[in-house]
PyMOL commands that place a pseudoatom at each C-alpha (Angstrom):
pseudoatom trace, name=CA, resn=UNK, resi=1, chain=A, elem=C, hetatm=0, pos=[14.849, -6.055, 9.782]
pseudoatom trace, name=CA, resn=UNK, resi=2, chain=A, elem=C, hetatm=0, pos=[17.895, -5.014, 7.755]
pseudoatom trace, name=CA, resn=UNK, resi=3, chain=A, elem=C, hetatm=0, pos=[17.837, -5.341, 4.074]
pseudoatom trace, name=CA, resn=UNK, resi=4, chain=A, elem=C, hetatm=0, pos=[19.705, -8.287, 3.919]
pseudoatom trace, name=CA, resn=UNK, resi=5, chain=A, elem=C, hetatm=0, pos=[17.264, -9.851, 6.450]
pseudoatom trace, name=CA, resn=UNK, resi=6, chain=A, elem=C, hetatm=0, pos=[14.823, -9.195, 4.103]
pseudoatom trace, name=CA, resn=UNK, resi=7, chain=A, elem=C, hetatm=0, pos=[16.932, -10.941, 0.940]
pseudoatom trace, name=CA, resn=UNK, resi=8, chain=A, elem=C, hetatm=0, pos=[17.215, -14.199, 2.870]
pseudoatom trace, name=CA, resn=UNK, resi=9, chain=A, elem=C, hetatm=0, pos=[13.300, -14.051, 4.179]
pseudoatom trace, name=CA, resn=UNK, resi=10, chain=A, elem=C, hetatm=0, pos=[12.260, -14.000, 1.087]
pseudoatom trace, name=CA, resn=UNK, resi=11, chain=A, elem=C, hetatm=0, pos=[14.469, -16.263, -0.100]
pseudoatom trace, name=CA, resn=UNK, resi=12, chain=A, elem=C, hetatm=0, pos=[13.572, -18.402, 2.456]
pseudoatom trace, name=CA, resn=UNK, resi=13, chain=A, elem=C, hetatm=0, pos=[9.341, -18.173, 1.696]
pseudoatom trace, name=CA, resn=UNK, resi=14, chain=A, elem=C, hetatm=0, pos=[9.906, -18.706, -1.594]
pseudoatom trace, name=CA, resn=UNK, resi=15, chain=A, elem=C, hetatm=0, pos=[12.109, -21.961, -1.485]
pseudoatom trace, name=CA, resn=UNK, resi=16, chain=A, elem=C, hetatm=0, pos=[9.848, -23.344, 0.970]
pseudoatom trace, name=CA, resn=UNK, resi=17, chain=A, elem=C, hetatm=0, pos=[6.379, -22.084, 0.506]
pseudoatom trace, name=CA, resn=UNK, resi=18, chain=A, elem=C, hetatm=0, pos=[6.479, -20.578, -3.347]
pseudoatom trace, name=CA, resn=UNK, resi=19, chain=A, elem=C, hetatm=0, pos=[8.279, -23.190, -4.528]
pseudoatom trace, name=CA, resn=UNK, resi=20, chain=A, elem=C, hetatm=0, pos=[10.432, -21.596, -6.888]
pseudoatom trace, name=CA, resn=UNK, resi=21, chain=A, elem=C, hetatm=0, pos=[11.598, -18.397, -8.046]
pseudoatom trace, name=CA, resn=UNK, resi=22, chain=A, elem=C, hetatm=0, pos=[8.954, -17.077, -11.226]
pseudoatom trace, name=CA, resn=UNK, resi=23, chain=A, elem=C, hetatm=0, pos=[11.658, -16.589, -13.945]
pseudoatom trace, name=CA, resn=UNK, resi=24, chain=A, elem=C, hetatm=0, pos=[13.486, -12.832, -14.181]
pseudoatom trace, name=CA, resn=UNK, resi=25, chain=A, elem=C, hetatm=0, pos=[10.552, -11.271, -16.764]
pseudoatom trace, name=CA, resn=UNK, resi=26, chain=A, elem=C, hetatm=0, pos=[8.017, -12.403, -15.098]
pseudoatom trace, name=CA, resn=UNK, resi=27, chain=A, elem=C, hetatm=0, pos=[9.134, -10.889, -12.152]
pseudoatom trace, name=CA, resn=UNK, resi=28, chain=A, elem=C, hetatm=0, pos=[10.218, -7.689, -14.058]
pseudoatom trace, name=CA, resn=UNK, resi=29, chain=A, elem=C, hetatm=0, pos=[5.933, -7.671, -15.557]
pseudoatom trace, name=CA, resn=UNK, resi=30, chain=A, elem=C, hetatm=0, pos=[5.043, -8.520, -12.022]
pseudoatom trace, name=CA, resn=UNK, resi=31, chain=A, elem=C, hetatm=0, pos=[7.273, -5.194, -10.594]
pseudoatom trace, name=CA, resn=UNK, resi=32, chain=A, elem=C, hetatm=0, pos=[5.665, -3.040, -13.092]
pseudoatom trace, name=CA, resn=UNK, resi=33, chain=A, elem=C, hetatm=0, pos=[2.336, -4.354, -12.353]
pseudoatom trace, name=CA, resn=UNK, resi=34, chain=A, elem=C, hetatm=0, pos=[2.683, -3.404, -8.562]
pseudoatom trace, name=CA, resn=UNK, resi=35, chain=A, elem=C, hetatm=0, pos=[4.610, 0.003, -9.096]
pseudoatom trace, name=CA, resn=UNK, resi=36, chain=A, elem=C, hetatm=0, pos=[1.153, 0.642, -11.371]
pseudoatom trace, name=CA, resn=UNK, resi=37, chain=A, elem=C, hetatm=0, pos=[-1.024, -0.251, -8.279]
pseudoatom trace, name=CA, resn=UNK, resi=38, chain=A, elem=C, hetatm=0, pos=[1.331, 2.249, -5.878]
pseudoatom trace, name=CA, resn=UNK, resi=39, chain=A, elem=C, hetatm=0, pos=[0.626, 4.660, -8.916]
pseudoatom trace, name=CA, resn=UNK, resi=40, chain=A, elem=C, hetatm=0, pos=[-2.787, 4.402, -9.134]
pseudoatom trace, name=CA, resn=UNK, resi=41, chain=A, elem=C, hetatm=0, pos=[-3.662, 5.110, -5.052]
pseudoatom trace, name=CA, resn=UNK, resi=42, chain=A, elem=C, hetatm=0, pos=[-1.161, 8.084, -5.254]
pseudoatom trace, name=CA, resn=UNK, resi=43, chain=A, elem=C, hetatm=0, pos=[-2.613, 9.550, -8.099]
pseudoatom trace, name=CA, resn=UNK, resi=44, chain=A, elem=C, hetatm=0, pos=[-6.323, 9.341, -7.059]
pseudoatom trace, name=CA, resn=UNK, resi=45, chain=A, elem=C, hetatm=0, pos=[-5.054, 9.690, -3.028]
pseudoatom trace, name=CA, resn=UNK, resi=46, chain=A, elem=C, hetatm=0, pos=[-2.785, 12.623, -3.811]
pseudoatom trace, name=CA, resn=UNK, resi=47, chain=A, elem=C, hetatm=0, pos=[-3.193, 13.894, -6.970]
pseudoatom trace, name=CA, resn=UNK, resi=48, chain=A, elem=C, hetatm=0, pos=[-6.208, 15.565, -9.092]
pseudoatom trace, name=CA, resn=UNK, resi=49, chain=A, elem=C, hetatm=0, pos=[-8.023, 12.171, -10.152]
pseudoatom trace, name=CA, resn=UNK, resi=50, chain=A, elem=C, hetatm=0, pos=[-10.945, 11.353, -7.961]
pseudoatom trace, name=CA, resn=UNK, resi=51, chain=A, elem=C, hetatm=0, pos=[-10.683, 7.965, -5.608]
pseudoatom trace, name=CA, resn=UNK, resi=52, chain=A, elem=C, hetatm=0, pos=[-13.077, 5.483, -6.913]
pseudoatom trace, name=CA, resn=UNK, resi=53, chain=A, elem=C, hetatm=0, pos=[-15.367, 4.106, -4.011]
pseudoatom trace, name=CA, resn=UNK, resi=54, chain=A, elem=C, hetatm=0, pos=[-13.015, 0.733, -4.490]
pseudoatom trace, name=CA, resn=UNK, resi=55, chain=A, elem=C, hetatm=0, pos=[-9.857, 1.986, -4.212]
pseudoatom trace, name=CA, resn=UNK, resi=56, chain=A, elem=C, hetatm=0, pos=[-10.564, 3.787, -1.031]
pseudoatom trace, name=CA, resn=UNK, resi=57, chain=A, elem=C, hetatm=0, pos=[-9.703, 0.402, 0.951]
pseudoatom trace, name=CA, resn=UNK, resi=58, chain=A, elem=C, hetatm=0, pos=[-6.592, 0.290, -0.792]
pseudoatom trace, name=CA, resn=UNK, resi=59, chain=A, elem=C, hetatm=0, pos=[-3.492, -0.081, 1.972]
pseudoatom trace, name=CA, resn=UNK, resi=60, chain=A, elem=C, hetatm=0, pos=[-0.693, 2.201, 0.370]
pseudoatom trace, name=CA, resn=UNK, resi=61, chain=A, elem=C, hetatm=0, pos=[1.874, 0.661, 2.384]
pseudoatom trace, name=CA, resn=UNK, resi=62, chain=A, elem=C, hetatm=0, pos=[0.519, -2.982, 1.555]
pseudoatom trace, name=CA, resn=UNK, resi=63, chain=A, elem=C, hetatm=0, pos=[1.204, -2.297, -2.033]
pseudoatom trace, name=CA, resn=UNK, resi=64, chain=A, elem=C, hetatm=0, pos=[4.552, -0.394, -1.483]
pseudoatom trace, name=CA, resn=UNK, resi=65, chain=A, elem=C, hetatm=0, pos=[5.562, -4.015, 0.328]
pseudoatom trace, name=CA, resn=UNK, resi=66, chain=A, elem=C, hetatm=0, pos=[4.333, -5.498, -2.867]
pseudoatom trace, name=CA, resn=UNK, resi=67, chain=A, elem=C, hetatm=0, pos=[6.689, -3.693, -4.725]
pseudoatom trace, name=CA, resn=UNK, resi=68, chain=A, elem=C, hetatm=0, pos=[9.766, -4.620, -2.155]
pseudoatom trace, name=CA, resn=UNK, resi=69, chain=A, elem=C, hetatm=0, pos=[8.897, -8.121, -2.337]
pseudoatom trace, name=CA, resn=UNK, resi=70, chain=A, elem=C, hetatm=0, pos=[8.929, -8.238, -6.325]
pseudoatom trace, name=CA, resn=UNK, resi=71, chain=A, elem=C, hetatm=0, pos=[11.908, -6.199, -6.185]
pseudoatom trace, name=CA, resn=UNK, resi=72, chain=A, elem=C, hetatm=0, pos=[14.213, -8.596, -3.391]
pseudoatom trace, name=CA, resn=UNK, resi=73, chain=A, elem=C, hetatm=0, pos=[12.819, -11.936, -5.596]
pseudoatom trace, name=CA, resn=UNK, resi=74, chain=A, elem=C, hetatm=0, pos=[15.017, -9.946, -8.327]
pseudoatom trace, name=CA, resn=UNK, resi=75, chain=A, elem=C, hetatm=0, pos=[18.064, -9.001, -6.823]
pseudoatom trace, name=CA, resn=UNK, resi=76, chain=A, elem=C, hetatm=0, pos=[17.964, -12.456, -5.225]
pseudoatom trace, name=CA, resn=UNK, resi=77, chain=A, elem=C, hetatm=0, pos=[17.630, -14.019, -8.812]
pseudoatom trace, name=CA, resn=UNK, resi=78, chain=A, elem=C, hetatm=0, pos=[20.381, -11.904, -10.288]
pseudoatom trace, name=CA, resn=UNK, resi=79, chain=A, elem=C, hetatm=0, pos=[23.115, -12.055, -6.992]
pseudoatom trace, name=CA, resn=UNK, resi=80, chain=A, elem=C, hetatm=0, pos=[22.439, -8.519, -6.332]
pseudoatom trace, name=CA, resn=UNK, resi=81, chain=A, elem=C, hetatm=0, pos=[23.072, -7.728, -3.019]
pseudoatom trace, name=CA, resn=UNK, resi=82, chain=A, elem=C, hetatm=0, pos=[20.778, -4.720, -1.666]
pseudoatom trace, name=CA, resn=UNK, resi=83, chain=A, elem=C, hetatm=0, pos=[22.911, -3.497, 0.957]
pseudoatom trace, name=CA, resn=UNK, resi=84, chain=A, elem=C, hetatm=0, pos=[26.153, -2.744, -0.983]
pseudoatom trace, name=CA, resn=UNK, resi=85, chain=A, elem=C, hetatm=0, pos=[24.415, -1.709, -3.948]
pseudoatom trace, name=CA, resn=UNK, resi=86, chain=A, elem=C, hetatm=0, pos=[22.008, 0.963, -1.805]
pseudoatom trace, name=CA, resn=UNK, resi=87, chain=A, elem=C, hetatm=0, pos=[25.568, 1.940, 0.177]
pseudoatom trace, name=CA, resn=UNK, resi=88, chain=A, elem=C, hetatm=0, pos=[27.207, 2.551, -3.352]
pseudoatom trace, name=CA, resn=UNK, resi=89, chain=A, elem=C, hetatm=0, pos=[24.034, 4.405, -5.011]
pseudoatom trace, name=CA, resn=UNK, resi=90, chain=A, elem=C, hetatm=0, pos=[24.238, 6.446, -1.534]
pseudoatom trace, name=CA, resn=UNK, resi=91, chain=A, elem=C, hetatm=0, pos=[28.002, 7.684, -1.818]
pseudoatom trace, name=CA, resn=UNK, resi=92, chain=A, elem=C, hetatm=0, pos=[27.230, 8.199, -5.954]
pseudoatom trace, name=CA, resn=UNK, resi=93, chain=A, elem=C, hetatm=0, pos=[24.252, 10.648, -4.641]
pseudoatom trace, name=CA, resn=UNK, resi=94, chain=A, elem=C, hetatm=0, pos=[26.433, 12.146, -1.735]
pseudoatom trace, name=CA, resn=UNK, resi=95, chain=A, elem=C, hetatm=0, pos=[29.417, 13.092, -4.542]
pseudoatom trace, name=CA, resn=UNK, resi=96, chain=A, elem=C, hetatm=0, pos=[27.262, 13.669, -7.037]
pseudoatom trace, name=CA, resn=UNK, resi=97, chain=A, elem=C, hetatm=0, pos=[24.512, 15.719, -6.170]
pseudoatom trace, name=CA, resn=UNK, resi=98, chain=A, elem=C, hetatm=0, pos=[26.256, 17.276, -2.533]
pseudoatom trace, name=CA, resn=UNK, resi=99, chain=A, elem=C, hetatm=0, pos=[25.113, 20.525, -3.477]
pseudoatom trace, name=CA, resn=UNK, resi=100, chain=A, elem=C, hetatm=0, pos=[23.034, 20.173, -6.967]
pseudoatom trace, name=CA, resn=UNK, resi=101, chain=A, elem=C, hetatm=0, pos=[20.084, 20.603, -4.897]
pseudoatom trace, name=CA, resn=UNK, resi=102, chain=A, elem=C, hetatm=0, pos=[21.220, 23.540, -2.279]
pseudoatom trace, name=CA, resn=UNK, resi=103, chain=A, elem=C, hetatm=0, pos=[21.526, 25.443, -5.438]
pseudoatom trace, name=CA, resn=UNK, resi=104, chain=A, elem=C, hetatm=0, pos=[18.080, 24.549, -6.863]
pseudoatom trace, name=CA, resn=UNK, resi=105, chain=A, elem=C, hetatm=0, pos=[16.149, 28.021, -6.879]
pseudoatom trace, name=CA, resn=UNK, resi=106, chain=A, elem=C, hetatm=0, pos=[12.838, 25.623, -7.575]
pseudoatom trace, name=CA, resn=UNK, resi=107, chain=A, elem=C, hetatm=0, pos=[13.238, 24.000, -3.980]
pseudoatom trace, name=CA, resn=UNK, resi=108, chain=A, elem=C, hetatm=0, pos=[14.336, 27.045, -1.744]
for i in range(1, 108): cmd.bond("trace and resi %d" % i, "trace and resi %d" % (i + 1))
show_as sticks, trace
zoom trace
């Protein structure tokens, strides 16, 4: 599935089985809410906090989907295509940062 695939499928679901778009904030609450969950299993999964017996169950990539889905019902809502605006962040990070991080004495 390409991104824009994924722009019109949920586009689609949402016209026809979630009725309607929530409005922008509520989506924005509703992205922060799921980056929190993503958080919470990488900190306690990968990090020093312990994993609560609940959270063990916890499908990382379920939740990273999550986040996706809040995130296309956004750029859907705003006219944001994904596909040009990852190409253009991808040639801003190529020109930008071509060799910022060769030179990095922290990652070599």
């Amino acid at each position: 599935m390409t991104i824009q695939d994924a722009q019109t499928t949920v586009d689609n679901w949402i016209k026809t089985v979630g009725v309607r778009y929530f409005n922008e904030l509520t989506n924005m609450a509703m992205l922060t809410e799921e980056v929190g969950e993503v958080a919470r299993i990488m900190a306690r999964r990968y990090g020093e906090q312990s994993e609560k017996e609940s959270d063990k169950d916890k499908d990382l990539g379920d939740e990273m989907a999550d986040v996706l889905w809040v995130l296309i019902c956004l750029a859907n809502q705003t006219g944001v295509d994904l596909t040009e605006a990852f190409q253009k962040n991808l040639e801003k990070k190529n020109i930008r940062d071509a060799t910022r991080h060769l030179n990095n004495e922290k990652l070599t």
